[in-house]
N, C-alpha and C positions, 0 to 999 in steps of 0.2 A: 077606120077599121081596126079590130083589138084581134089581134091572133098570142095561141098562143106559141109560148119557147118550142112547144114540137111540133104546132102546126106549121111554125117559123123555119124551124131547121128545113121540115119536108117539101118546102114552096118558096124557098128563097127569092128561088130566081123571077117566080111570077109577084112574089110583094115587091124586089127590086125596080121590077116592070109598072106595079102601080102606085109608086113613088115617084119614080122618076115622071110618072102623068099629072104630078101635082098631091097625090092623096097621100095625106097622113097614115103612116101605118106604127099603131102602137106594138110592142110586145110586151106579154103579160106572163112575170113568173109567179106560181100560188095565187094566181087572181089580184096581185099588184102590179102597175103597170112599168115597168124596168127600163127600157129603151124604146125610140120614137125612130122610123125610117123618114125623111122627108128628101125631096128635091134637093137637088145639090143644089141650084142657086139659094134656094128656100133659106138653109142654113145660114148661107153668106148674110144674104139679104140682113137678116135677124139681128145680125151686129154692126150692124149699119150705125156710129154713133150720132148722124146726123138727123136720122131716122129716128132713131129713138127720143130724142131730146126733142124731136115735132109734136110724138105719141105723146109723150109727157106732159106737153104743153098744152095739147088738146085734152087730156082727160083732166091738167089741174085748173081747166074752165069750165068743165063740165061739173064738176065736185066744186068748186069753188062755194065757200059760205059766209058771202060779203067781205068783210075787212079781216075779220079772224080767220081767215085761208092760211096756210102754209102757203111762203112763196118757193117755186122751184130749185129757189138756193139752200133754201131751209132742209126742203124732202133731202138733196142730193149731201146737205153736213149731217142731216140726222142716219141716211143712212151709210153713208163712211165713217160713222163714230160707230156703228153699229157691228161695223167689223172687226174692229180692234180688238 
C-alpha cells in the first residue's frame, strides 16, 4: 500500500494497525517513495546475519554461470571494497 506524507499524517493510527497485520505500507513524498511502515519483527527479522548469507547462497546458485560465477567470498570483498 503507497499513501501519501498527508494521507499519512491523517490515518496514522489505522496504517500503524495495518502494518503491524504484516502489510507494507510505503509513504510517498512528490511521488518518491521516502519511508516504509513494516511489522516490528519484520524489521528485526531483515538483519538476520544468518539469514541473509542463506538468501545469498541461494540466489548465488540460482545465477550461477558454470565455473566463471563469482564465489560468495568474492561478491562480499567486492562489495566492502566498494565502500571505501
Amino acid at each position: 500500500m503507497v499513501k501519501t506524507l498527508r494521507e499519512s499524517k491523517a490515518k496514522l493510527s489505522e496504517l500503524v494497525e495495518a502494518a503491524s497485520r504484516g502489510e507494507d505500507v510505503l509513504i510517498s513524498v512528490r511521488g518518491k517513495v521516502k519511508a516504509r511502515l513494516t511489522k516490528a519483527g519484520a524489521a528485526r527479522d531483515s538483519l538476520d546475519g544468518a539469514r541473509w548469507a542463506r538468501q545469498l547462497r541461494k540466489l548465488h546458485r540460482a545465477f550461477a554461470a558454470g565455473r566463471s560465477a563469482l564465489s560468495i567470498e568474492q561478491i562480499l570483498s567486492e562489495d566492502r571494497a566498494g565502500r571505501v
